[in-house]
TIZANU-604221 format. One record per residue (C-alpha): x, y, z. Coordinates in Angstrom, 3 decimals, decimal comma. Layout:
BEGIN
x:X; y:Y; z:Z
...
//
This chain:
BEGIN
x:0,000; y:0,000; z:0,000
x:1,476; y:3,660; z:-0,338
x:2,244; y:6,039; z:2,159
x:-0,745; y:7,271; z:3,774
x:-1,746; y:10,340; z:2,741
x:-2,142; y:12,111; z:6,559
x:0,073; y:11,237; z:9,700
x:-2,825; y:11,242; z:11,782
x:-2,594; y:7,970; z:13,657
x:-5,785; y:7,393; z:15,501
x:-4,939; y:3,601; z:16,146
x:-5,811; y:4,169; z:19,894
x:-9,132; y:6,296; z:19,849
x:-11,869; y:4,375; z:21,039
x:-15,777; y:4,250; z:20,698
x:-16,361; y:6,283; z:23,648
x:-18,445; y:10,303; z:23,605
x:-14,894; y:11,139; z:23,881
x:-13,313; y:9,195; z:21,538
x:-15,759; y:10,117; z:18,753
x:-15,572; y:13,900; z:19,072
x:-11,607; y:13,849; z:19,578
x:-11,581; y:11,699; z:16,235
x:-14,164; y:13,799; z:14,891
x:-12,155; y:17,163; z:15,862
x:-8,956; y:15,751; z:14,428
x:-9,939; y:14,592; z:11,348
x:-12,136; y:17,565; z:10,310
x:-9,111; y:19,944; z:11,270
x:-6,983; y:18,263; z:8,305
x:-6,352; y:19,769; z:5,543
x:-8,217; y:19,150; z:2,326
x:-5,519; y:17,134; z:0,910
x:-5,698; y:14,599; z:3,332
x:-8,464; y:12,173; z:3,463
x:-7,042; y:9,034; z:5,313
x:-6,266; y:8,339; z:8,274
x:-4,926; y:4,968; z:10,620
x:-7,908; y:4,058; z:13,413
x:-7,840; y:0,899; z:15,378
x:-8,868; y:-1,357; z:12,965
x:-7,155; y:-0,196; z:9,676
x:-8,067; y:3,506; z:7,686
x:-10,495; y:5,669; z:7,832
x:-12,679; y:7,922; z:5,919
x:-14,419; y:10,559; z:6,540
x:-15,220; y:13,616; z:4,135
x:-19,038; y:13,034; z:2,857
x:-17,391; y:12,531; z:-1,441
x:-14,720; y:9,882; z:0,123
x:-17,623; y:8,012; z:2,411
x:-20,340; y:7,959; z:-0,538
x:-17,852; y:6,687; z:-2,746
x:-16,928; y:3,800; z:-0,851
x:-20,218; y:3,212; z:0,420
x:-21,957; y:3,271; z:-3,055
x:-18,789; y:1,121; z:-4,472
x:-20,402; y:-2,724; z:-3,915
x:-16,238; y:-4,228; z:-4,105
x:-16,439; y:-2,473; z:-0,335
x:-18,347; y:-5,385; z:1,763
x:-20,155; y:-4,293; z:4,779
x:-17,866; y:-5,343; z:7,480
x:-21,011; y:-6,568; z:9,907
x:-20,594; y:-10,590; z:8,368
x:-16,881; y:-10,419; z:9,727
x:-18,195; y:-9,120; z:13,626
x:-17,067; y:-12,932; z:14,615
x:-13,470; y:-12,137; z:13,042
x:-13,293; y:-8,915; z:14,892
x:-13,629; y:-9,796; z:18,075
x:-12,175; y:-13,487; z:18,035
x:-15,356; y:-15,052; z:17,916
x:-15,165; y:-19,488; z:17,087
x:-18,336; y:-20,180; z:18,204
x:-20,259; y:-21,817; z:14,720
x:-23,821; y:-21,022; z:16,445
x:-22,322; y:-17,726; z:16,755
x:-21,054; y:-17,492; z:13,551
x:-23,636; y:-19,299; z:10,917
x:-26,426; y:-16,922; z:12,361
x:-24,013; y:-13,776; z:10,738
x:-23,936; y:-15,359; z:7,305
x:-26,398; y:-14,415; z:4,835
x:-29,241; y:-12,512; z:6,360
x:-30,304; y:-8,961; z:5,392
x:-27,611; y:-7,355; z:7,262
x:-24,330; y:-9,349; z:6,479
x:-25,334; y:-10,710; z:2,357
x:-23,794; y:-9,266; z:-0,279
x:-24,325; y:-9,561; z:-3,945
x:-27,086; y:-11,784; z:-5,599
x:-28,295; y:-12,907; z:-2,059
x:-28,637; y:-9,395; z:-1,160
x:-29,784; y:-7,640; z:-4,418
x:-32,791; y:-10,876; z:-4,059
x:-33,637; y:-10,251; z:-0,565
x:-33,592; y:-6,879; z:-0,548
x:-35,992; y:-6,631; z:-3,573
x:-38,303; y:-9,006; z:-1,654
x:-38,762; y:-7,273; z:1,537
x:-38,703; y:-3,776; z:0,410
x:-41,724; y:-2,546; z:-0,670
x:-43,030; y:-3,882; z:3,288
x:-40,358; y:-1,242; z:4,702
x:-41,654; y:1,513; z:2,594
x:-43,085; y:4,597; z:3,275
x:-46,253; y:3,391; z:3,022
x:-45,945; y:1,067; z:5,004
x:-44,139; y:3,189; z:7,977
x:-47,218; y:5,572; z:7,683
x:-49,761; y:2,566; z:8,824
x:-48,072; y:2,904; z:12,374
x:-48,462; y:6,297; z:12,668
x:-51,310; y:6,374; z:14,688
x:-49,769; y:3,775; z:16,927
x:-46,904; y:5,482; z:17,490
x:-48,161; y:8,952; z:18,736
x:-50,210; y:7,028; z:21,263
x:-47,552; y:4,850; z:22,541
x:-45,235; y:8,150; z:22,685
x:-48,846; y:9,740; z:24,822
x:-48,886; y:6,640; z:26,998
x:-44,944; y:6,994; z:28,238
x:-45,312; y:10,647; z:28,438
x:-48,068; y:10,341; z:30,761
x:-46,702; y:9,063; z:33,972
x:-43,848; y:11,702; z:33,876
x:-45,507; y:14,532; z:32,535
x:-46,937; y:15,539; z:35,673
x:-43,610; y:15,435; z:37,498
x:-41,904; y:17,631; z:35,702
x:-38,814; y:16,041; z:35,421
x:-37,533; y:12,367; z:34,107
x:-35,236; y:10,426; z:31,945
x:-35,723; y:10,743; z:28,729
x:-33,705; y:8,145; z:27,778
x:-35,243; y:5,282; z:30,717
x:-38,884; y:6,749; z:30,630
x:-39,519; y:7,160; z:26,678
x:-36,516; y:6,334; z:25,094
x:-35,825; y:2,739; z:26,364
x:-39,224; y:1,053; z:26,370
x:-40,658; y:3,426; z:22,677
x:-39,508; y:1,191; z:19,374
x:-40,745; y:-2,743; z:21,420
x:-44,626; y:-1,647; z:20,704
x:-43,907; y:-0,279; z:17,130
x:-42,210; y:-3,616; z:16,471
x:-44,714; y:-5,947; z:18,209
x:-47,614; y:-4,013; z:16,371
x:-45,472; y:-4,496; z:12,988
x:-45,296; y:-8,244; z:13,390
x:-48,430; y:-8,545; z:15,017
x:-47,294; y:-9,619; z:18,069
x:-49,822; y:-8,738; z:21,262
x:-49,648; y:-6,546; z:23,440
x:-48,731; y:-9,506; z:26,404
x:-45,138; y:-10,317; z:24,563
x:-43,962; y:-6,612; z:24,533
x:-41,531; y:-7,247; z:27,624
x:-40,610; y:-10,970; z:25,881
x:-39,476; y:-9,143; z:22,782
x:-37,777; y:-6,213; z:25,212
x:-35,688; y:-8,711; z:26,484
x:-34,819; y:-10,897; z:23,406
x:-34,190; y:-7,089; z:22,087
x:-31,193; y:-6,412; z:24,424
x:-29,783; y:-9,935; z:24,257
x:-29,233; y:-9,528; z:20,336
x:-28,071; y:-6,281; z:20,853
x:-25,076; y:-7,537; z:22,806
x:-23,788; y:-8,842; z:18,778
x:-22,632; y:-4,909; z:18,825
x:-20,643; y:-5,036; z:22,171
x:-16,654; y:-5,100; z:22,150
x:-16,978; y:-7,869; z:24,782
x:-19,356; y:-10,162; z:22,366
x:-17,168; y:-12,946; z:22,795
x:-18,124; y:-13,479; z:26,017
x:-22,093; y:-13,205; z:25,539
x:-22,700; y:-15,757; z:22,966
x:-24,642; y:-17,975; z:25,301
x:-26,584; y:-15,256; z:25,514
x:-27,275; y:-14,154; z:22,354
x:-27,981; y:-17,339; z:20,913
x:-30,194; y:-18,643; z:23,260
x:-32,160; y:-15,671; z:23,175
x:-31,885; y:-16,196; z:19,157
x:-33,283; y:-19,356; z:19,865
x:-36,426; y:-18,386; z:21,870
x:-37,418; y:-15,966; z:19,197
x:-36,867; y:-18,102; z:16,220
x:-39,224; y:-20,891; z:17,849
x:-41,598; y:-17,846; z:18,626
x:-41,734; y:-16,476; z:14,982
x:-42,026; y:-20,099; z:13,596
x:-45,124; y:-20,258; z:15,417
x:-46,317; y:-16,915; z:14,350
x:-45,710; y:-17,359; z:10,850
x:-48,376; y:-20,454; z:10,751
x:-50,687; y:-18,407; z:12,190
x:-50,117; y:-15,723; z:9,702
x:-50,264; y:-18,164; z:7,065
x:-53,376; y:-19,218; z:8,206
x:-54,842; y:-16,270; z:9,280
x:-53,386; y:-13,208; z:7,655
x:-53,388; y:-9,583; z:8,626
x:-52,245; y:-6,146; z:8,273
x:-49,206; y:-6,483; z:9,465
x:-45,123; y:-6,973; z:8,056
x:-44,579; y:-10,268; z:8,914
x:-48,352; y:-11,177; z:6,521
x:-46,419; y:-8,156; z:4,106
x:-42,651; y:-10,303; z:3,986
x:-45,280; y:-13,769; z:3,476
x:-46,925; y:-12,656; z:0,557
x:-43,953; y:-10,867; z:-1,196
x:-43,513; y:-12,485; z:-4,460
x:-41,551; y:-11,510; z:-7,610
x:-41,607; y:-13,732; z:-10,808
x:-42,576; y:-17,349; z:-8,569
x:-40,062; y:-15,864; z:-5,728
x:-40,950; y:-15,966; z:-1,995
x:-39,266; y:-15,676; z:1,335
x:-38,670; y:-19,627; z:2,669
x:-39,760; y:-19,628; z:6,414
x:-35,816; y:-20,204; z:7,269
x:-35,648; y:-16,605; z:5,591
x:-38,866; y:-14,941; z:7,462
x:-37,280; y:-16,045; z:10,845
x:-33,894; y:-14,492; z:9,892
x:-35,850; y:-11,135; z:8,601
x:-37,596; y:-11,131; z:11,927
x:-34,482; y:-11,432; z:13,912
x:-33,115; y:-8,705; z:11,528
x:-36,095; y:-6,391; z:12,624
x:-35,549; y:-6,518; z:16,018
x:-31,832; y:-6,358; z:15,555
x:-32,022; y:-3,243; z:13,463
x:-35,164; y:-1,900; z:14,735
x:-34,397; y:-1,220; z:18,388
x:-31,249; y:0,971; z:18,470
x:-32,042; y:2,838; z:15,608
x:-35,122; y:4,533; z:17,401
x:-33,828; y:4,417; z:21,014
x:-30,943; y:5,852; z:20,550
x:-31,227; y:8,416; z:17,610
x:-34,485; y:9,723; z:19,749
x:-32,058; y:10,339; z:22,854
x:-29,685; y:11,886; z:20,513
x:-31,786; y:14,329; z:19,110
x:-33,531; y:14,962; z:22,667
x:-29,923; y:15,955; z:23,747
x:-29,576; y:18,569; z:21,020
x:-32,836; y:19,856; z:21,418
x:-31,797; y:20,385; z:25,592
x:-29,040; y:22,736; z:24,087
x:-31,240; y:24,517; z:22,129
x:-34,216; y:25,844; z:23,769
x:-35,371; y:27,780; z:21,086
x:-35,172; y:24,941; z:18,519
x:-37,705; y:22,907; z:20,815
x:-40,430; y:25,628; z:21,601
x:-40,255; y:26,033; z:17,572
x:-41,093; y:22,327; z:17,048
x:-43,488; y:22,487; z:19,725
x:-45,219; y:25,558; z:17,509
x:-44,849; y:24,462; z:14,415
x:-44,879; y:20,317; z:14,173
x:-45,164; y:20,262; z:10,506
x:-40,910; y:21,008; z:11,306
x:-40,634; y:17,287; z:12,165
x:-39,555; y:15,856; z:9,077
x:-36,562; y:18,379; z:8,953
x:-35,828; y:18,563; z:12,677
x:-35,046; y:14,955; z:12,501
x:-32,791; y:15,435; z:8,843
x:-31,159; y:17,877; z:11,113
x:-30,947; y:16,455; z:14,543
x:-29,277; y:13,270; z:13,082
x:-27,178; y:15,180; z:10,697
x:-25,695; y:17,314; z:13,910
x:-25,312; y:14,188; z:16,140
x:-26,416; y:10,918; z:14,798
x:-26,579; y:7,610; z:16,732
x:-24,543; y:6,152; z:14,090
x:-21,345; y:7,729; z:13,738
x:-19,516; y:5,879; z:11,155
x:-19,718; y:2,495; z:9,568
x:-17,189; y:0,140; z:7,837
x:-16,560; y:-2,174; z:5,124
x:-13,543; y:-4,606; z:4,006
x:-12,040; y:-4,727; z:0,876
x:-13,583; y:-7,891; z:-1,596
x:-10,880; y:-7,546; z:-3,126
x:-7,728; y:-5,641; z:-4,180
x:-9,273; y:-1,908; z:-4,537
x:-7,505; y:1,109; z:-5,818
x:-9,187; y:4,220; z:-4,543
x:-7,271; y:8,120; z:-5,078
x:-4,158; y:6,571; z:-5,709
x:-3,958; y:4,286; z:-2,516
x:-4,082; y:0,387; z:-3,670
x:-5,898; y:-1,457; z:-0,344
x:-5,342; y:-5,069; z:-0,364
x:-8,431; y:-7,604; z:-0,301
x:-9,695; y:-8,062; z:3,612
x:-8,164; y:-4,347; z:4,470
x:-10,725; y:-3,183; z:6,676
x:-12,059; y:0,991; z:6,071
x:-14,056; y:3,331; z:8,498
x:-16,637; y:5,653; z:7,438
x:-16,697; y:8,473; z:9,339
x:-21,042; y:9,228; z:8,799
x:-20,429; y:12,030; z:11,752
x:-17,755; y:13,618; z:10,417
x:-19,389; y:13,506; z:6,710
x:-22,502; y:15,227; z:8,063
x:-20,080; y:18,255; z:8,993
x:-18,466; y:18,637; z:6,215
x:-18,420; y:21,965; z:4,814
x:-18,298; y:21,573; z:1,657
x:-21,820; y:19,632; z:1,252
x:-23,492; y:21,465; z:4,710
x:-22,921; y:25,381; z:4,220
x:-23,401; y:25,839; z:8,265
x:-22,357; y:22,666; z:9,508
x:-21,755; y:23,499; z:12,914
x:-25,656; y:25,201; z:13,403
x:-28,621; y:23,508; z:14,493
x:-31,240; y:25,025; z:12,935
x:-34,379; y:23,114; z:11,970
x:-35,747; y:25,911; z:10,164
x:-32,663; y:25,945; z:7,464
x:-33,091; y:25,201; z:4,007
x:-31,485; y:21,257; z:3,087
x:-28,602; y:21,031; z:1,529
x:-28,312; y:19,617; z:-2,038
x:-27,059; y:16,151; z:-0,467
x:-28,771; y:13,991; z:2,388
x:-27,390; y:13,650; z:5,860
x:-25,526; y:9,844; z:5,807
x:-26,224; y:8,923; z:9,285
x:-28,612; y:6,075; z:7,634
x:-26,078; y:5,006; z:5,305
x:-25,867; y:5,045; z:1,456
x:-25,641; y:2,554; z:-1,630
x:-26,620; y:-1,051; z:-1,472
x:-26,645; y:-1,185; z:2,302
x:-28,530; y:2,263; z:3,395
x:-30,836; y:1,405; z:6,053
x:-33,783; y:-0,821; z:5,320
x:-35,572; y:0,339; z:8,254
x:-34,889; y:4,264; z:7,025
x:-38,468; y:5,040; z:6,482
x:-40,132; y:3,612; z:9,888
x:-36,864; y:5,013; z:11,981
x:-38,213; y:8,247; z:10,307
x:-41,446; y:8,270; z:11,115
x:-40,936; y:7,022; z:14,268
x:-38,651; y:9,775; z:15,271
x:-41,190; y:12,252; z:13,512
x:-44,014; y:11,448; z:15,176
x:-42,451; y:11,324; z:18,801
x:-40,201; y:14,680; z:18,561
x:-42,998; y:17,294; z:18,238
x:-45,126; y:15,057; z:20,669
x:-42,565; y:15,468; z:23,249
x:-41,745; y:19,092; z:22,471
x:-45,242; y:19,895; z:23,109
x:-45,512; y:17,973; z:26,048
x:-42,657; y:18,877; z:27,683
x:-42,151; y:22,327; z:27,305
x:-39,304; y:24,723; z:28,604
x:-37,064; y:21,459; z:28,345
x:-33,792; y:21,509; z:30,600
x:-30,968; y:19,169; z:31,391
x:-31,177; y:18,278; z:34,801
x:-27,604; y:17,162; z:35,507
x:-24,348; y:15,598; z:32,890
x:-25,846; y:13,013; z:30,060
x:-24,327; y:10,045; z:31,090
x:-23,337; y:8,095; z:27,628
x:-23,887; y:4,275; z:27,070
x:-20,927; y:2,245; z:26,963
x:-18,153; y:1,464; z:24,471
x:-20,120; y:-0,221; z:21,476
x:-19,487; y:-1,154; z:17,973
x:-22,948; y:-0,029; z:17,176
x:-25,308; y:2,644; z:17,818
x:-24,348; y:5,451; z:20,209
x:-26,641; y:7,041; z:22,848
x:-27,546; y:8,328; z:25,908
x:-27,722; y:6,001; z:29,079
x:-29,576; y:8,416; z:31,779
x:-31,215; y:12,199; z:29,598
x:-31,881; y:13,506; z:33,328
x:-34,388; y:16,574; z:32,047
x:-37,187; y:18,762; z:34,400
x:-39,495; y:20,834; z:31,885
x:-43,117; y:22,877; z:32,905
x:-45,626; y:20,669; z:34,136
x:-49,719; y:20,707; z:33,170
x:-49,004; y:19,289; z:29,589
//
């Protein structure tokens, strides 16, 4: 490989609050020239024409079917659950699967659960609102995206705390210390693949409005889902289902409690929600960067990497650039969008399947809460969730706000 093109060594920068905003700081800081950098598990990425590139280039595989590798995983159970479902296939697997499933992910389809979704964001508020103060991220955050997935599968109302559970068990695939929760994880794999076995013969049977009758029907040219495939899709849907609204929700919470203004506007003028959330997760998304490894030898601006070489997408730093955002550094909901999306849900092949429900999800709750809770303050530090190879977030969103609401 030649030289890299920056000095920057970041080798040692972890996946901490303060290792993502040091990383974040040093790599914007660089000068234009230089666009890669050494991090802990090869290069990185990170100005927004450099990560959409790679991203939208389908020789860069998405680096979640080599988790196992990564963290010295041996376990087979482990391991054969990773290959070819939704989130680790590549190629003709994944061009076939995704073209399945994704007309039940659409916006359409997001916009059934509407409804739902304000009154489950109602019910949580509720309890608190009266108080005048509570954690945002316990309270709503935490216990908000388990009814919007039970309602999508059609799962009652008595399971919600099954599928909570089973929830943060396959979350644990993210953690740095995964090697050591496998028992976990796949038992808890276990107990939901017997569960949606038995759910898809009642579907089958009985159908209804829901994704799981949606991902049965789909059919293109004789194709269908086999129920091998519906179980992995549902595990897939939890997996990628439960961060990706807890934690971008706390996120843009957390913004919002450093910008007064910004929330009394939303609370005002809801018809703001779709671009407070473009915003909100543009300024500080959940999901800060991404990878992929090379399929194969790649040459990219001059640098040749070497098949397996693993590459970091800096989605954070990419949603600050300056040269796509005009005023990357404001938070202003009211601000005209700039001629390129925010990345925090990804781009190319692998852009988030679950984009358009995370969205209206997100939508619905933000200028429910901002109404809700007015005059919105921190009540103490946020208090971060542990070092993760996944989503970022807040553990405890200690906030008091006007009460009567």
């Amino acid at each position: 490989m030649t030289t890299l093109v920056s000095e920057l060594d970041l080798s040692e920068v972890t996946f901490n609050e303060m290792g993502f905003e040091a990383a974040m700081q040093a790599m914007l800081s660089l000068p234009d020239d230089e666009w890669l950098v050494r991090n802990m598990f090869g290069y990185a990425v990170w100005r927004y024409a450099d990560a959409t590139a790679i991203l939208r280039d389908k020789r860069w595989h998405s680096a979640a079917g080599r988790v196992a590798e990564l963290f010295g995983v041996t376990d087979e159970r482990f391991i054969s659950r990773m290959r070819d479902n939704i989130l680790t296939a590549e190629g003709d697997v994944h061009t076939r699967l995704r073209r399945l499933v994704a007309p039940a992910f659409s916006p359409r389809a997001a916009d059934r659960l509407r409804p739902f979704m304000r009154e489950v964001v109602d019910e949580l508020v509720d309890p608190v609102a009266p108080t005048g103060r509570a954690d945002i991220a316990v309270d709503i955050c935490e216990p908000y995206p388990i009814p919007i997935i039970c309602r999508l599968l059609g799962a009652p109302r008595s399971d919600w705390q099954l599928f909570s559970r089973w929830a943060s068990d396959l979350l644990e695939v993210f953690s740095f210390d995964v090697s050591t929760k496998v028992d976990r994880i796949v038992a808890a794999q276990d107990e939901l693949d017997a569960y949606t076995r038995e759910l898809i013969a009642r579907r089958r049977a009985e159908p209804a409005d829901d994704l799981l009758t949606d991902l049965i029907a789909a059919e293109e040219a004789g194709d269908r889902l086999s129920t091998e495939e519906l179980v992995t899709m549902v595990n897939a849907v939890i997996v990628g289902g439960t961060d990706t609204t807890r934690n971008p929700l706390g996120c843009s919470v957390a913004v919002f409690a450093e910008h007064p203004d910004q929330w009394a506007l939303l609370a005002e003028r809801p018809e703001l929600a779709p671009r407070a959330v473009e915003e909100s997760m543009r300024w500080f998304g959940a999901i800060r960067g991404t990878a992929r490894f090379a399929s194969t030898d790649i040459e990219y601006r001059g640098v040749e990497f070497p098949a397996r070489t693993f590459l970091s997408i800096g989605l954070a730093e990419s949603n600050r650039d300056p040269s796509v955002f005009p005023h990357p550094g404001a938070f202003d909901i009211t601000a005209e969008p700039a001629h390129q999306p925010q990345v925090t849900f990804g781009s190319g092949i692998h852009y988030c399947l679950g984009a358009s429900l995370a969205r209206a999800e997100l939508q619905e709750a933000l200028p429910l809460l901002a109404r809700r809770l007015p005059e919105l303050r921190l009540d103490g530090p946020i208090e971060w969730k542990p070092e993760t190879a996944g989503i970022f977030g807040p553990e405890h969103l200690r906030v008091t706000f006007e009460t009567g609401h």
